[in-house]
N, C-alpha and C positions, 0 to 999 in steps of 0.2 A: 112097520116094524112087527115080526110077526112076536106070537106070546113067548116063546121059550127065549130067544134072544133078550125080550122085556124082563122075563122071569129072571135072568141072569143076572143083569143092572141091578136091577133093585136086591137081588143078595148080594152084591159085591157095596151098592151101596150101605145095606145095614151093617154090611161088616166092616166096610170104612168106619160108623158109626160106633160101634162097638170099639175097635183098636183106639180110638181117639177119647171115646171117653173113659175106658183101659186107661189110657196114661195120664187122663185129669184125675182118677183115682189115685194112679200111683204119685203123682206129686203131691194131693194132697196128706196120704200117708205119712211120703218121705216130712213134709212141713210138720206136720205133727210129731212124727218123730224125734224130729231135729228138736224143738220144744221140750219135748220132754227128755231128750238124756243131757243137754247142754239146757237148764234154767236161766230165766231174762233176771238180771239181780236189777231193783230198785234202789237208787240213791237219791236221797233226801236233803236237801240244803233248807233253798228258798225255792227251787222250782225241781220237781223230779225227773231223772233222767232213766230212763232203761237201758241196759246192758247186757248184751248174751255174752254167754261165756262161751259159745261155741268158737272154733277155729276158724278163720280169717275168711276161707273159699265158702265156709258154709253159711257163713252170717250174711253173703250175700245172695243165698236161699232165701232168710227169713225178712219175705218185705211183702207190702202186700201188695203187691204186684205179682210175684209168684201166685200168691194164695187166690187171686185175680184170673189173672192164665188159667190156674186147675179147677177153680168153678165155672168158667168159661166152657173148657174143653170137655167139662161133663157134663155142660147142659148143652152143647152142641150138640154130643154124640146119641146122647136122650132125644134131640132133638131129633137127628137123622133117621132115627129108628122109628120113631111116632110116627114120621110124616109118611115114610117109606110101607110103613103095616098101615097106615089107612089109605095111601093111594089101592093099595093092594086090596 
C-alpha cells in the first residue's frame, strides 16, 4: 500500500471519528435539553416515584440507555481519532 493511498484511510478514518462522536454530542445535548425544559416532578407516598412531564415520544429519549449510546459514541469517536494520530 503505497503512503498517499494510506494517508487517505486514515483521514477518512478520523473523520468517521469525528462525525460519530459529532452525534454522541449531539444527543447528549438533545438529553440535557429535554431535562431541562420538561422537569422530572418527584412524588412522595411510601416509595418515590419520578415523572417527566415531557410529551410522550420524548420521554422515551429520557432513559439511560440513550444517555448510554451517546457516551458510547463519544468515546468511540475520541477513540478513533487517538488510535488513528498515533498510528500516524
Amino acid at each position: 500500500m503505497n503512503s498517499n493511498l494510506k494517508d487517505h484511510h486514515y483521514a477518512y478514518i478520523i473523520k468517521s471519528g469525528a462525525i460519530i462522536s459529532t452525534i454522541g454530542v449531539i444527543m447528549l445535548i438533545l438529553f440535557g435539553a429535554i431535562l431541562l425544559v420538561f422537569p422530572v416532578i418527584k412524588t412522595c407516598e411510601r416509595n418515590c416515584i419520578f415523572v417527566s412531564t415531557a410529551p410522550q415520544f420524548l420521554k422515551q429519549l429520557i432513559n439511560p440507555l440513550f444517555l448510554f449510546i451517546s457516551l458510547i459514541l463519544i468515546s468511540l469517536g475520541v477513540f478513533l481519532i487517538r488510535v488513528v494520530k498515533w498510528r500516524i
